[in-house]
Structure formats: structure tokens, C-alpha cells
N, C-alpha and C positions, 0 to 999 in steps of 0.2 A: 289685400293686407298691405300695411306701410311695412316701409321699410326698417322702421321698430318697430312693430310686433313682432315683423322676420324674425330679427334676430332677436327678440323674445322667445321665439319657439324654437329656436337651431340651441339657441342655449341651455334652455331647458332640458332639450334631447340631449348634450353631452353631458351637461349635468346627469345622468340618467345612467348613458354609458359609462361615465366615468365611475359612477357608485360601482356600478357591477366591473367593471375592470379594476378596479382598487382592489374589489376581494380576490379577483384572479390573481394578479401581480403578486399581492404581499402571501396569498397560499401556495403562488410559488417560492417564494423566500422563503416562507417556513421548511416546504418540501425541501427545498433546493440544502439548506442549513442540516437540516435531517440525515439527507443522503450524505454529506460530509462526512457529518458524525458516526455514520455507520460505516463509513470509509475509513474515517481516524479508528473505530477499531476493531475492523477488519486488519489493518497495519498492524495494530497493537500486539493484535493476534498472532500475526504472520510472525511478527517481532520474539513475539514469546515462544510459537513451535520454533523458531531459529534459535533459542538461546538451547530450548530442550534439546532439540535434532542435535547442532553441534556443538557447544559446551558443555551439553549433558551426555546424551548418545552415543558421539563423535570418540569424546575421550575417555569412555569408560570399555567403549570398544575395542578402542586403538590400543589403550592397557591390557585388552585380556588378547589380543595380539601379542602383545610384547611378551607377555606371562606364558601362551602359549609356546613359544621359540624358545623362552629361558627355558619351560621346560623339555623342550626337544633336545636344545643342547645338552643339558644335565645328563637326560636319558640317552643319548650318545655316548657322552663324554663317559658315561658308567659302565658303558657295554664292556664288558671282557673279550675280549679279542685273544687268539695265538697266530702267529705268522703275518706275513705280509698279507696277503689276500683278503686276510678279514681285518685287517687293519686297515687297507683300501675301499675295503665296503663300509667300515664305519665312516671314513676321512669323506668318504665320497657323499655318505647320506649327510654329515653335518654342514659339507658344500651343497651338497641340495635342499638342505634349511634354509640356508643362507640365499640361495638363488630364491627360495618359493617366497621366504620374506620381503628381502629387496624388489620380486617383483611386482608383490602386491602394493610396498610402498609405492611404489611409481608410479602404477597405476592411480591410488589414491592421489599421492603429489597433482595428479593431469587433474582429475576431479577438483581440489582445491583451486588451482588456478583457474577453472572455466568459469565455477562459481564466483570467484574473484574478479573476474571478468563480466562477470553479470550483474553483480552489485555494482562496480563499477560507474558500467550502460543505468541501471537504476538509479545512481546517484547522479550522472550528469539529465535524466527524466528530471528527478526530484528539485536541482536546480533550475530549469526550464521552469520548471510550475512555478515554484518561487517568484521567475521572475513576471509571470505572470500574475499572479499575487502582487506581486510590488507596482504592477502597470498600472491595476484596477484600482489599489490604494491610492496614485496618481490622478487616478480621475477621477477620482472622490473627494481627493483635497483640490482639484483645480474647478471639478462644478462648486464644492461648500464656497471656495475662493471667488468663483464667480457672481454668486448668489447673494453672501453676506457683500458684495460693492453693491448690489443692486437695492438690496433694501437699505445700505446709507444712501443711497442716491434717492430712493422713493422718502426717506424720513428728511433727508434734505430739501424736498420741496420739488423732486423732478419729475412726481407725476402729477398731468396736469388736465383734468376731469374735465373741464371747459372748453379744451382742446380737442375732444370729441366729436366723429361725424359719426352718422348711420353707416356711412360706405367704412371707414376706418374700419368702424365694430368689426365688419360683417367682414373685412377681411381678414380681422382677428379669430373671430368664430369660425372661417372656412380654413383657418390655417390646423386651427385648436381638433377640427374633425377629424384632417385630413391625418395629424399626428397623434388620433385617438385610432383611427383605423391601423396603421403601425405600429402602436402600442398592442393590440390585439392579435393581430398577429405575429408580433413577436414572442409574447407572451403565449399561444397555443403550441409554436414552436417549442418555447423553453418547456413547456407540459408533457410536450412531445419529448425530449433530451429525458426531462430527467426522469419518466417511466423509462426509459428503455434503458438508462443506464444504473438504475435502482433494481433493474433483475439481473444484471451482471452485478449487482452489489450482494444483491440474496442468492446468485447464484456460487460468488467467491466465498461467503460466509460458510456455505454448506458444505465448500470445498476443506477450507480453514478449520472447520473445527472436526472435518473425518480425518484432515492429518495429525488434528493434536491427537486424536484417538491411538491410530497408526505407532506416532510417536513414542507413547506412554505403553501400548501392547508390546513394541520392539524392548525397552527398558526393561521389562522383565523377561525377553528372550535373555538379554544382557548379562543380567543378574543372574539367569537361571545357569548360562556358561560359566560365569565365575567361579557359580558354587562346584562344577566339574572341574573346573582347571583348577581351584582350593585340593578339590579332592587329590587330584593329582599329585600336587605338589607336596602334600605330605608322604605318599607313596615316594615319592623320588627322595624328600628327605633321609626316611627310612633305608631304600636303597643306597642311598651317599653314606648311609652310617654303617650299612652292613659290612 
């Protein structure tokens, strides 16, 4: 066989590979865009049980805390008392309000900060990714950039057909293989990535929506307190008017 037919048939053959690697590559792109998407909102999610947890949760709780101790003090402050002794036991229980409240704050306050510290760590992540994001946008405008000089240079007149050997081809063909075998296995690798990290995506998902559940069950422990500590409070009304 000459040396063109050689690379008649070496071309052919990538021709061939490359049909079946095209659909590899771009059904990773789809997958790859996919798993994002189910990333953006999983986030979305997380976003949302964080608004319920603590802007909802958080301070509907904190309030029936607060409602609780008002009404402790009330029920204190109403106690009838004679002598010092039981004036000591009352002064002393509305100090040990005071202590049981304060300590919980604090407690709580440590909680706030750790979480604040965690967001934090997340947001210098989230930066990080960014900037990987803006890498990749880099080497998209610098291959497009590279690519559109090349086809003014080929409309200009600088590819030159004539200029052609057998040997040239065929070192064109042995390059074009060698960088179809790389393409494929990079490509089995990225098949590889993104099953494995597409079951930490469905496994975070499962995670995500038994806390929104969690969430939403707690809100009407919530609620259901309130309605005790309501009840309360008109008892103590009553009591402040007797």
C-alpha cells in the first residue's frame, strides 16, 4: 500500500473514532450541565431550609423564650411573699430565671458564631470556585481568540494544498490519533467524575429535602408552644388583676 492510501485508511479510522467520541464528549456536556443544575438546586434548597430554620424557626423560638421568662417574671413578681425568708426564695428564683435565661443565651450566641464561621469557610469555597469559573471562561476566550486568527489566516490565503507531502499528511494523521486516544480517555475519566459525583448529588438531595421535612414538623412543635405560653399568659393576666 502507498503512502496515500496509508493515510487514506489511518484517516478514515479517525474519522470513525472521532464520530463515536463526539457523542461521548458532548453526552458528557449534557451530563456534566445536568449535574450543575441539580447542584444549583440542591443550593437553592439548602438556601430555603436556611431561610425556614433560621428566619423562620430561629425567631419564632427565640420569641417563645423571651414570652416564657416574661412570663416567669410576672409569676414571680406576683408571688405573695411575708418575711424575709420568702422574700429571699422569691428574689432568689427570679435570679435563677435570670441565670437559666442568660445561660441559654450564651449558649445559643457560641452556636451563632460557629455557624458564622462556617458560612464564612463556605463563602471563601464559593469564591475559590468562582475563580475557577473565571479560569475556564479564560480559556475559552483565549482558544475562540486563538482559532478565529486562524481562520483569517486560512481566508487569507495561508493554507497552501500544494504544499503537501505524503510524509507531512501522515505526520498530521499520527498527531490527529495520537490526540484522539487522549481525548478518550480523558473523556472516560470525566464519565468517571461525574457518576461518582452525581450520587453525592442524589445523595445530598435526599439529605435536603428530609431537613425541609424536620424543618416544617419542628414549626408546629413551635406553634404548638405558643399556644401554651398564650394560655399562660392570660392566667397571669388574670392573676396581675386579682
Amino acid at each position: 500500500m502507498s503512502q496515500v492510501e496509508d493515510n487514506r485508511a489511518h484517516i478514515n479510522a479517525n474519522r470513525a473514532k472521532l464520530y463515536a467520541l463526539e457523542s461521548t464528549v458532548m453526552w458528557n456536556k449534557a451530563q456534566a450541565y445536568r449535574e450543575r443544575a441539580m447542584i444549583e438546586e440542591n443550593r437553592a434548597l439548602v438556601l430555603k431550609n436556611y431561610a425556614a430554620a433560621f428566619m423562620g424557626n430561629r425567631q419564632m423560638a427565640n420569641q417563645n423564650t423571651d414570652d416564657i421568662f416574661r412570663n416567669r417574671k410576672a409569676i414571680l413578681q406576683s408571688m405573695k411573699v411575708e418575711g424575709p425568708v420568702q422574700a429571699n426564695f422569691r428574689d432568689s428564683l427570679l435570679n435563677q430565671a435570670h441565670v437559666d435565661f442568660l445561660d441559654h443565651r450564651s449558649k445559643l450566641n457560641a452556636r451563632v458564631i460557629a455557624v458564622s464561621e462556617k458560612m464564612s469557610e463556605i463563602n471563601r469555597m464559593l469564591i475559590e470556585v468562582n475563580h475557577m469559573i473565571m479560569e475556564g471562561n479564560a480559556e475559552i476566550v483565549e482558544f475562540n481568540s486563538g482559532n478565529i486568527e486562524k481562520n483569517r489566516q486560512w481566508l487569507d490565503g495561508d493554507l497552501h494544498p500544494e504544499q503537501a507531502t505524503p510524509e507531512t499528511n501522515a505526520e498530521r494523521i499520527a498527531s490527529n490519533t495520537a490526540r484522539i486516544a487522549e481525548i478518550q480517555d480523558r473523556a472516560a475519566a470525566n464519565r468517571a467524575k461525574i457518576d461518582a459525583v452525581m450520587e453525592k448529588v442524589e445523595a445530598n438531595r435526599a439529605i435536603i429535602l428530609k431537613d425541609g421535612e424536620e424543618i416544617y414538623a419542628r414549626r408546629e412543635k413551635i406553634l404548638a408552644n405558643h399556644e401554651k405560653i398564650a394560655a399562660n399568659q392570660a392566667r397571669i393576666a388574670e392573676m396581675i388583676g386579682s
